[in-house]
C-alpha positions in Angstrom: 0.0 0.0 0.0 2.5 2.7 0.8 6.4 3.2 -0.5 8.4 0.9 1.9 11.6 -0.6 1.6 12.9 -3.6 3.7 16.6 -3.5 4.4 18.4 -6.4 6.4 21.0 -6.1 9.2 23.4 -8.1 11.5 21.9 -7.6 14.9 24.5 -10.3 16.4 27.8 -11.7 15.9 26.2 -15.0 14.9 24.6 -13.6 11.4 21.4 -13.8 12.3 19.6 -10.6 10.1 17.0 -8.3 11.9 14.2 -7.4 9.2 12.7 -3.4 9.0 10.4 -2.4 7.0 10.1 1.4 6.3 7.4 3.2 5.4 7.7 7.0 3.5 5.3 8.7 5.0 4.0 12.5 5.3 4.4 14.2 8.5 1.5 17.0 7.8 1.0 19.8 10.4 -2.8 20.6 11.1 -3.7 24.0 13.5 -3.3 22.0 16.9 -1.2 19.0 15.8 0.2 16.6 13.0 -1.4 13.9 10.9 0.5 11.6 9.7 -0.1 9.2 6.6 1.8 7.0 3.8 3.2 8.7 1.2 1.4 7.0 -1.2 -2.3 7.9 0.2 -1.2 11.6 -1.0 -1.8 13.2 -4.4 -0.8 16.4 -3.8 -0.4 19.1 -1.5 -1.4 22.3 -3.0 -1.7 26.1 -2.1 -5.2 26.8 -0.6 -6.5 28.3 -3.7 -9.7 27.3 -6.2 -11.7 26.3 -3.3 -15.6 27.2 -2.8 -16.9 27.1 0.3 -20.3 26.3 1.7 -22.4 29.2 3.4 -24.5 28.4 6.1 -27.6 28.4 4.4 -25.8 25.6 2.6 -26.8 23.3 5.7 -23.9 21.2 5.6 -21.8 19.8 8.5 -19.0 22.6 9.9 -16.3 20.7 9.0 -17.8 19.8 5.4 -16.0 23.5 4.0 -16.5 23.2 0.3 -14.8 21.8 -2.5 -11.9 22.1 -4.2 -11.8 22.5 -7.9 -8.4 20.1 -8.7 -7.4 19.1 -12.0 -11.2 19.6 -13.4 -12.4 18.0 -10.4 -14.8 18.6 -7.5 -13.0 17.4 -4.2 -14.6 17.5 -1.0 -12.9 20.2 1.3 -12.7 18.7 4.8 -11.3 19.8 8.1 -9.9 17.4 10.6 -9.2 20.2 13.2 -13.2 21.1 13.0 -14.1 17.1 13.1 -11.5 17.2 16.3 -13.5 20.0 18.0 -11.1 23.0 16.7 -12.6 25.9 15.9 -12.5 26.8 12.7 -9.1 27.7 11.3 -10.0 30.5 9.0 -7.3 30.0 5.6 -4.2 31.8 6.4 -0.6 32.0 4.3 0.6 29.1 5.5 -2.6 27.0 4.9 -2.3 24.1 2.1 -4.7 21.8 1.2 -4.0 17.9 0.8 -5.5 16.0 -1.9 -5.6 12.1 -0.4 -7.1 9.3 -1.8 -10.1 7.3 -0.6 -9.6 3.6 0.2 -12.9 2.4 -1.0 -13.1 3.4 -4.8 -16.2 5.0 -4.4 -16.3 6.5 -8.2 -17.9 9.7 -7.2 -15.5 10.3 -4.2 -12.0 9.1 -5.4 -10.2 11.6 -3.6 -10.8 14.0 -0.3 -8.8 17.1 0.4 -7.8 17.9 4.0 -7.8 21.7 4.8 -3.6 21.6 6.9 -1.5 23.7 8.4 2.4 24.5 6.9 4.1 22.6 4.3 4.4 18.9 5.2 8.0 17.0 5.7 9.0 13.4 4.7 9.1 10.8 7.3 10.5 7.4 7.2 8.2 5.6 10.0 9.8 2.1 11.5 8.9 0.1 14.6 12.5 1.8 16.2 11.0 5.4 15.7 7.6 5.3 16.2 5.4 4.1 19.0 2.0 3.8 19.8 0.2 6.7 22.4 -3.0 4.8 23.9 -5.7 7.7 24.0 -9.3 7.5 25.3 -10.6 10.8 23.6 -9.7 9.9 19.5 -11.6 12.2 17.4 -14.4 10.6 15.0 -11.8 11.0 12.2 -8.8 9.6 13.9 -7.4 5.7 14.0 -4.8 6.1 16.7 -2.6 8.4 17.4 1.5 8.1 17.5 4.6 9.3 17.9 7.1 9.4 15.6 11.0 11.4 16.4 9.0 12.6 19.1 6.9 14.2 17.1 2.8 13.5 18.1 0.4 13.1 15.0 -3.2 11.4 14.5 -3.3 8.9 11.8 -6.9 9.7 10.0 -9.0 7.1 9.4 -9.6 7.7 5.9 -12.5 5.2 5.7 -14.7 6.9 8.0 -13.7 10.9 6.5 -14.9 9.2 3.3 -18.1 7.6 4.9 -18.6 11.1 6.4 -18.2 13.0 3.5 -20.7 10.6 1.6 -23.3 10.4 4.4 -23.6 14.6 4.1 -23.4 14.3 0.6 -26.5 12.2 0.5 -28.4 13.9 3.1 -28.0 17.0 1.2 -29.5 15.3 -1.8 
């Protein structure tokens, strides 16, 4: 699923090889944290620009924002920071948008784009630098959280955004 690459080493004097598997990932900052997710599940990260938002009268969800006009496309604007109980985090310079895809190949939702923070940095996540944080109070939108060169993110779980997004989709309908 994501870019990895396995690489073997001696981790004794007797030859025996210790296996690690690397996984490229995107370290993306959000207004009160990080997400984090395999390169891979990224198309792009662009400038927050060719978006239309919703008005209120639109009745949608607060963390539903819009859509994003990408590449001829209409891509569901979402925030995680909203979904998390942020308030909202009005577009400033350093906002971006990324442009992930959606696991379930749902043809009229192949991609959502994810209203962040900054410009995001390469990781190389392996079981030596990243470890589980137990948490009781995950957002609807997260799978776990973690932390990776000491650096705390939420992994999204893509699934339910796209379930989200499809749910308000259809109740607007």
């Amino acid at each position: 699923m994501a870019d990895s690459k396995q690489t073997s080493s001696d981790s004794n004097d007797s030859g025996a090889s210790d296996l690690k598997t690397e996984v490229y990932s995107l370290m993306i900052p959000t207004i009160n944290s990080h997400i984090l997710l395999p390169n891979l599940s990224v198309a792009e990260i662009v400038p927050y620009s060719n978006v239309e938002l919703f008005t209120e009268s639109d009745g949608k969800a607060q963390w539903f924002l819009g859509h994003l006009l990408w590449r001829g496309m209409h891509i569901p604007l979402i925030s995680v920071d909203i979904i998390g109980g942020a308030k909202d985090p009005k577009a400033n310079k350093r906002s971006r948008i990324a442009i992930v895809h959606t696991l379930n190949g749902t043809p009229d939702t192949p991609y959502l784009s994810i209203v962040v923070q900054g410009i995001p940095r390469l990781s190389h996540v392996t079981t030596i630098n990243m470890r589980y944080v137990p948490s009781d109070d995950l957002a609807e939108s997260e799978k776990m959280q973690v932390e990776v060169d000491s650096i705390l993110a939420s992994i999204p779980d893509l699934d339910r955004l796209e379930e989200m997004v499809i749910d308000e989709l259809v109740t607007q309908a």
